[in-house]
N, C-alpha and C positions, 0 to 999 in steps of 0.2 A: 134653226139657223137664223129665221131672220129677228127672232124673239131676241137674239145678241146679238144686233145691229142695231135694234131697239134699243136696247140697255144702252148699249157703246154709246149713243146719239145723244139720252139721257144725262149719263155722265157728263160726256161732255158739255152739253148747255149746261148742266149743273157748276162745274168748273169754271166755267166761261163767267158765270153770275158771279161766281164767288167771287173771280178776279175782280171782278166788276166794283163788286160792294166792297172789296179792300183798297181799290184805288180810289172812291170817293171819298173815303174813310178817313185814307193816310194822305190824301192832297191835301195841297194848304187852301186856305179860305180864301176869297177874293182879294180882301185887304191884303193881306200876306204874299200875293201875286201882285200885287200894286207896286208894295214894297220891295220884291224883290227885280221887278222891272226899271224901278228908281234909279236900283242900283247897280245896274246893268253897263257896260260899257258905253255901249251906243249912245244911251240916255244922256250923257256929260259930251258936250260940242268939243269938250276942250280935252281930253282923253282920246274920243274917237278920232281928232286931227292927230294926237300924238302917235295912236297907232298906224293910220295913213302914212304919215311918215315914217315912221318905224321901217312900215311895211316894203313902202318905196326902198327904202335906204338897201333892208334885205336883199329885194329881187335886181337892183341896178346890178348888187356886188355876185349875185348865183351869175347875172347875165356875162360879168367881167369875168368870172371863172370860169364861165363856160366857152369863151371866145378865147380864154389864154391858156398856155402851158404850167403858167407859175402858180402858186398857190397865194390867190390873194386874199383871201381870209386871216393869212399869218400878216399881212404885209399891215390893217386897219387895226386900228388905233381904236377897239369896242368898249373902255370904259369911257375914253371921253366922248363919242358918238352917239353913247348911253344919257352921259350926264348932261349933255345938250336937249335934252328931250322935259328934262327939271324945270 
């Protein structure tokens, strides 16, 4: 019985490696984590203000629906709100 607790333990570090060795494998290179940190949202001052805003814009209008009866969601005007963000 415990000679297959032994094994069981085996395999699994066995498993565990492999994971191991296919995740360093198939990760990207350092450069390639560079690049795609560049191009990440955050990265751009002038996108991550876009989306602050954005964001703000969202949560005033959940907070107006959530204080009122009416459905103000129907009431805003979302492509021109959108295109003010251009």
């Amino acid at each position: 019985m415990r000679s297959r607790g032994l094994a069981s333990g085996i395999w699994t570090l066995l498993a565990a490696s492999a994971a191991a060795v296919c995740w360093v494998v198939a990760g990207p290179s350092e450069q390639r984590r560079r690049e795609i940190v560049q191009h990440l949202p955050e990265s751009n001052k002038v996108r991550l203000e876009a989306s602050r805003q954005r964001n703000t814009l969202v949560m005033q209008i959940i907070e107006e629906s959530a204080q009122s009866e009416k459905n103000i969601a129907r009431k805003k005007d979302w492509y021109k709100l959108s295109r003010s963000d251009s």
